[in-house]
C-alpha positions in Angstrom: -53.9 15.7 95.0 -50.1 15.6 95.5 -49.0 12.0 94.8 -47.1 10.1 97.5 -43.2 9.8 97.9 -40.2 8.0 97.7 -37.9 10.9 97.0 -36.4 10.8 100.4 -33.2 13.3 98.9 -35.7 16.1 97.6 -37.6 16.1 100.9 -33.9 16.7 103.1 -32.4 18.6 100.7 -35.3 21.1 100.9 -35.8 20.8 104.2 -39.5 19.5 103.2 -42.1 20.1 106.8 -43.1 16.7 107.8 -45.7 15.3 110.3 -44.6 12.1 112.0 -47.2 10.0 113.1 -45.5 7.5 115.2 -45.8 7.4 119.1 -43.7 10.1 121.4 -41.7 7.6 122.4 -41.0 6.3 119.2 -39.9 9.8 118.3 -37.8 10.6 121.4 -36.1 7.4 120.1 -34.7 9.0 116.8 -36.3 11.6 114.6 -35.3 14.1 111.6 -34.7 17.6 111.9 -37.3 20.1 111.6 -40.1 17.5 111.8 -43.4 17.6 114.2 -44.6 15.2 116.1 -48.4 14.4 115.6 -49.1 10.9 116.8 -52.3 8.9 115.7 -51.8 6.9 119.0 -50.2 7.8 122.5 -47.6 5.4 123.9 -50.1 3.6 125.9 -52.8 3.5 122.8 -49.8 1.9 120.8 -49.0 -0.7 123.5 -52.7 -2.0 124.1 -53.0 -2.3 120.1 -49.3 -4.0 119.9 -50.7 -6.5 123.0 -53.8 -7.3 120.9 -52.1 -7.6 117.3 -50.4 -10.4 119.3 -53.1 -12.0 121.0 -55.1 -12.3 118.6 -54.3 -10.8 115.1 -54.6 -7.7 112.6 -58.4 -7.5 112.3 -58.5 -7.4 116.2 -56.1 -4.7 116.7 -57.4 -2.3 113.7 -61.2 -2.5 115.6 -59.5 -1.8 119.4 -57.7 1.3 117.5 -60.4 2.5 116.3 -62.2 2.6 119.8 -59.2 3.6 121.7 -59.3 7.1 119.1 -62.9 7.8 118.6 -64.7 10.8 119.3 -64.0 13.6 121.1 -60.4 12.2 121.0 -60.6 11.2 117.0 -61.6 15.1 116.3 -58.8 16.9 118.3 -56.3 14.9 116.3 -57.7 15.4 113.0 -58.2 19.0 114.1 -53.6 19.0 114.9 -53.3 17.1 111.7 -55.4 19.6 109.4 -53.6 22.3 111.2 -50.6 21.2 110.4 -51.9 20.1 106.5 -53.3 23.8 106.1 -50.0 25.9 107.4 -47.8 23.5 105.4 -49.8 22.5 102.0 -46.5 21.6 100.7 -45.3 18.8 103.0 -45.8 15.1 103.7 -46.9 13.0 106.9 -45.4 9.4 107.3 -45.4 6.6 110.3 -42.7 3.8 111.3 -42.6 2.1 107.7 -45.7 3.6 105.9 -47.4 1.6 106.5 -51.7 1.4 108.3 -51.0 4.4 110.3 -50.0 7.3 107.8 -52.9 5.3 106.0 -55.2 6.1 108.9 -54.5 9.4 109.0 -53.7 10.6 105.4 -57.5 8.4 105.3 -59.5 10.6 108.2 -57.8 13.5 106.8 -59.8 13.3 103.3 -63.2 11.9 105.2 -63.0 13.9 107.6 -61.6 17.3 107.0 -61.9 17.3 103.2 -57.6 17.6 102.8 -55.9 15.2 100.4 -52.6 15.3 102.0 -49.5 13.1 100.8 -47.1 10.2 102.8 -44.1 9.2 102.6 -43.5 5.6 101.3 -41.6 3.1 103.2 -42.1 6.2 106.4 -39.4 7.0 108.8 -37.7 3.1 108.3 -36.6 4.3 104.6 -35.8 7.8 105.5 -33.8 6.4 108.2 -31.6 3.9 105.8 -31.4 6.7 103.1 -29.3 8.9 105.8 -27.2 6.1 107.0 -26.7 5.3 103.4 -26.0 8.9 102.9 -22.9 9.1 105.7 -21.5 6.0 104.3 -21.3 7.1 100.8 -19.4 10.1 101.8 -17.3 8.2 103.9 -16.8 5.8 100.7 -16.6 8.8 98.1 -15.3 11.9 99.6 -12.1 13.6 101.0 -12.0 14.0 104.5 -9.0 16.7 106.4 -8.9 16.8 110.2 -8.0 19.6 112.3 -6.1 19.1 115.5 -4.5 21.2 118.2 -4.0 21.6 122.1 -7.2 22.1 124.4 -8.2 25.8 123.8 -6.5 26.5 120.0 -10.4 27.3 118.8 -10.6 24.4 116.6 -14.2 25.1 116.7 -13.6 28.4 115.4 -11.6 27.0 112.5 -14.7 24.5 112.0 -17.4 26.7 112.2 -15.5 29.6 109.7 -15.0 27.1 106.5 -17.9 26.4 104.3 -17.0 22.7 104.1 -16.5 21.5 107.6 -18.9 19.1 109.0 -19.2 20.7 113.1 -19.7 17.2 114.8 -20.1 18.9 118.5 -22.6 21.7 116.8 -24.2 18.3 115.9 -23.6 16.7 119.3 -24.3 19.8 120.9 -21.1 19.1 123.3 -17.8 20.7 123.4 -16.6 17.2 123.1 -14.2 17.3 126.4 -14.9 16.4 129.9 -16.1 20.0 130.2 -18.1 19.8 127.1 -21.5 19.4 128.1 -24.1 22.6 127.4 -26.8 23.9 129.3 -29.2 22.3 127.3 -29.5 18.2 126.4 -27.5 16.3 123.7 -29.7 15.1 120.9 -30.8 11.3 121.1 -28.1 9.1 119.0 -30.0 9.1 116.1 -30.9 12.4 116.3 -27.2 13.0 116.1 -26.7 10.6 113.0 -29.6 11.8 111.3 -28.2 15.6 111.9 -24.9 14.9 110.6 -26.4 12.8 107.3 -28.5 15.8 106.2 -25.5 18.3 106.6 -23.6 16.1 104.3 -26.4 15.7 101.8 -26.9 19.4 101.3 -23.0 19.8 101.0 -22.7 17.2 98.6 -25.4 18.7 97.0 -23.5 22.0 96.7 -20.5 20.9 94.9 -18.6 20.1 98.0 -16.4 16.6 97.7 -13.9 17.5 100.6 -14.6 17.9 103.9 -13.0 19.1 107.4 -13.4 17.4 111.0 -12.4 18.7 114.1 -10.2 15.7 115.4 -12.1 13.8 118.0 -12.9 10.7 120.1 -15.7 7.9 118.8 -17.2 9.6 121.6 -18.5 13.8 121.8 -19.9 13.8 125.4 -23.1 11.0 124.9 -23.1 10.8 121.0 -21.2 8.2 119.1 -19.4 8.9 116.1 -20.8 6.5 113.0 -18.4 3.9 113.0 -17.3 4.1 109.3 -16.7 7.8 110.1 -14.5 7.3 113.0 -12.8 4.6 111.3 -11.3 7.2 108.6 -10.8 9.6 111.2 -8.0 7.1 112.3 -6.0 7.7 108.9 -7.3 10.9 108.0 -4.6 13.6 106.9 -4.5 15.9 109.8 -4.0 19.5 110.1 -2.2 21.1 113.7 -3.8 24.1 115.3 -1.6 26.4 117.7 -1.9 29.0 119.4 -0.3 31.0 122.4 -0.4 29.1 126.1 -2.0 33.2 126.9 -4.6 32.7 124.0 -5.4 29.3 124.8 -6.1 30.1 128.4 -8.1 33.4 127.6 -10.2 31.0 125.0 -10.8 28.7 127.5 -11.5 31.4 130.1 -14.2 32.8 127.6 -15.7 29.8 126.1 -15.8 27.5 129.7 -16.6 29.8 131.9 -18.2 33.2 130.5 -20.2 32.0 127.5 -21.0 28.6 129.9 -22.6 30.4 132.3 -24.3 32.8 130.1 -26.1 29.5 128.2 -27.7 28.6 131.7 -28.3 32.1 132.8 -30.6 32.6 129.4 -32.1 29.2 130.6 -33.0 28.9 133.8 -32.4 32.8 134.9 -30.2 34.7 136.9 -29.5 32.5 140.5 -30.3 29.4 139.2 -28.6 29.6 135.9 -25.4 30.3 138.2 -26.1 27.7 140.4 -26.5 25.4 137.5 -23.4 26.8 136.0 -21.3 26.2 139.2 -22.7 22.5 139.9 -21.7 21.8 136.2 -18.6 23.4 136.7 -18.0 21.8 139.4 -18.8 17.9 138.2 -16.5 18.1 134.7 -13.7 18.9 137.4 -14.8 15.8 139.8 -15.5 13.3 136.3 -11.5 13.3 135.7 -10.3 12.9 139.2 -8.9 9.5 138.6 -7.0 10.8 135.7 -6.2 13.6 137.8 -4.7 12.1 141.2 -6.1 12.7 144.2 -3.8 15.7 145.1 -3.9 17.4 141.7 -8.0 17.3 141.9 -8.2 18.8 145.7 -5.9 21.5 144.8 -7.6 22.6 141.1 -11.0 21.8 142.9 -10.5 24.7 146.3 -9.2 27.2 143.1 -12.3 26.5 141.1 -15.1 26.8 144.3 -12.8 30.3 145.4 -13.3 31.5 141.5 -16.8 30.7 141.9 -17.4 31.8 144.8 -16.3 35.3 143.8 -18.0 34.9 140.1 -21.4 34.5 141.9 -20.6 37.4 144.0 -20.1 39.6 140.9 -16.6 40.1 141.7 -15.2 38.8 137.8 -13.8 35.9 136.7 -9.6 36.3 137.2 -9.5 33.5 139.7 -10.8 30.7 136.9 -7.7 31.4 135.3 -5.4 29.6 138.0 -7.4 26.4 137.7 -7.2 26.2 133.9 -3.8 27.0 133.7 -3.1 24.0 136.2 -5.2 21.6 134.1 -3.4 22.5 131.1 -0.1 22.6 132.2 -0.7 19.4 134.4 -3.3 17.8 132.8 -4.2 18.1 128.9 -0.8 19.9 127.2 0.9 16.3 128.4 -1.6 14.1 127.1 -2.6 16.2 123.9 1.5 16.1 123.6 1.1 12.7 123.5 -0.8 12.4 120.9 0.5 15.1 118.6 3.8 12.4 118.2 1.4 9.4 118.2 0.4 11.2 114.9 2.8 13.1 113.6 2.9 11.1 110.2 -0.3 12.1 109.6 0.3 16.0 110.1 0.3 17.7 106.6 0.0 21.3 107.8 0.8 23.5 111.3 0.4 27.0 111.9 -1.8 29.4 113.6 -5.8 30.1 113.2 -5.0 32.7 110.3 -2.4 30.2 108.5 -4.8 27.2 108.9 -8.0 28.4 107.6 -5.9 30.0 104.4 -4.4 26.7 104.1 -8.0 24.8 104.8 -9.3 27.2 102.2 -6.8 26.8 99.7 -7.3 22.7 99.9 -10.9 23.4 99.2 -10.5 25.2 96.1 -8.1 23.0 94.8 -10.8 19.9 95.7 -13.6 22.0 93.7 -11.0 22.8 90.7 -11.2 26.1 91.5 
């Protein structure tokens, strides 16, 4: 038999299949990527036994667990459990702090169906403090470079073509502006923090010791920023992104509008993927309407429905462009203008996407020594 483990960097860094025992809801809570959800108890199992350990002890709540998953019940969960032991012969199962329930399991697993099958010691609690140990080491050892620029310079682009940028809205799975949000859901917090530690343990595993940020709020749409990490990002060196008003608009145009509405097509199908789209659309604009005025918001609003109304009737997309190029010119050049002086000491480089990523990429090789 494969011996239990504590070797919580060997089992991210491989990307090791785990089984987590704990309760759905303790999973929807926080979880690791690539993990499967296989629970010895459902929620309402967990709370009769958490009301009994109370009321009247250990001993008490072990016996009410065992007649709460008994029979018919008992076998189909050993049955997922040995599944997921047989496809996966190399991975571990583990519970809240590994403690009776991986025990119960990893137990019922040998009686039962004959598989000696290996936990994780200390369970999702010291998995959990080894990636927010993880985050804050980097933050404590490593070279951080931010990328910053106008709404629409494709910082994202920048991000996602370097080998050692850490993509915090990939993470968030937001564009991390009012219009940011996806056609699918953001990741729980933890989800989020747990994403972003394992990215930077398999980097720092490479080699890599510097690493590039897109320049961003604590928040990106519902996910917050660790705070050690957005705390640097305060003093960070900083690297300007530009690009033409034209690009910026067509980027926009593609990204907010096009690829948008593709997303929540592929999801929900043709009419109401659009209708989606549009309501979406449609909100982002009405979420900054204090910021925008009254006035301002009634007159980009009337563009958008018009461009809408003539997407949906598959007559293109030309009219989006007369609302975006009234929020940038009235709206976010001003502000991001703003802040571009606010941090002007900080800016080390400026140029366009080609300049920026040599200059990105020359930074990198100089961190590695190469």
């Amino acid at each position: 038999m494969r011996a239990d483990t504590a070797d919580y960097r060997q089992l991210f860094l491989n990307a090791v299949p785990m089984m987590d025992t704990r309760a759905p809801v303790e999973f929807a809570c926080g979880a690791f990527p690539n993990v499967l959800n296989l629970p010895l108890m459902t929620d309402s199992e967990r709370q009769k036994v958490g009301t009994c350990y109370k009321q009247h002890g250990q001993q008490a709540a072990i016996e009410l667990g065992h007649r709460l998953v008994s029979g018919k019940t008992k076998e189909q969960r050993i049955q997922a459990w040995a599944d997921f032991a047989r496809a996966h012969p190399e991975g571990y199962l583990y519970c809240f702090r590994g403690g009776l329930r991986s025990q119960f399991v990893q137990q019922w697993l040998k009686t039962e169906a004959g598989i000696d099958y290996p936990r994780v010691i200390g369970g999702y609690k010291a998995m959990r403090n080894f990636l927010l140990d993880t985050t804050r080491q980097a933050t404590e050892q490593c070279g951080f470079l931010l990328v910053g620029g106008l709404t629409g310079t494709g910082k994202t682009e920048v991000i996602t073509a370097l080998g050692n940028s850490l993509d915090l809205e990939g993470h968030a799975n937001h564009r991390g502006s009012s219009f940011g949000k996806r056609a699918t859901p953001q990741p729980a917090q933890i989800d989020f923090e747990n994403r972003l530690a394992v990215d930077i343990l398999r980097k720092r595993a490479a080699g890599i010791g510097q690493f590039v940020l897109e320049d961003e709020s604590r928040l990106v749409g519902s996910c917050s920023l660790p705070l050690e990490l957005h705390q640097g990002m305060q003093q960070y060196p900083l690297v300007w992104l530009e690009d033409s008003f034209e690009g910026r608009v067509e980027r926009i145009l593609r990204d907010y509008v096009i690829n948008l509405c593709a997303e929540f097509v592929a999801v929900e199908g043709p009419e109401a993927g659009f209708a989606a789209f549009a309501a979406r659309l449609t909100q982002s604009l009405a979420n900054i309407v204090k910021r925008l005025g009254g006035e301002r918001y009634q007159r980009l609003a009337a563009i958008m429905a018009q461009a809408l109304a003539e997407q949906g009737e598959g007559r293109g997309v030309e009219l989006h462009r007369e609302w975006i190029v009234g929020l940038l010119r009235e709206y976010y050049d001003p502000m991001y203008a703003y802040q571009r002086e606010s941090k002007a000491g900080r800016i080390v480089f400026a140029g366009d996407q080609a300049a920026v990523l040599a200059y990105l990429r020359e930074r990198a090789a100089a961190a590695a020594g190469g």
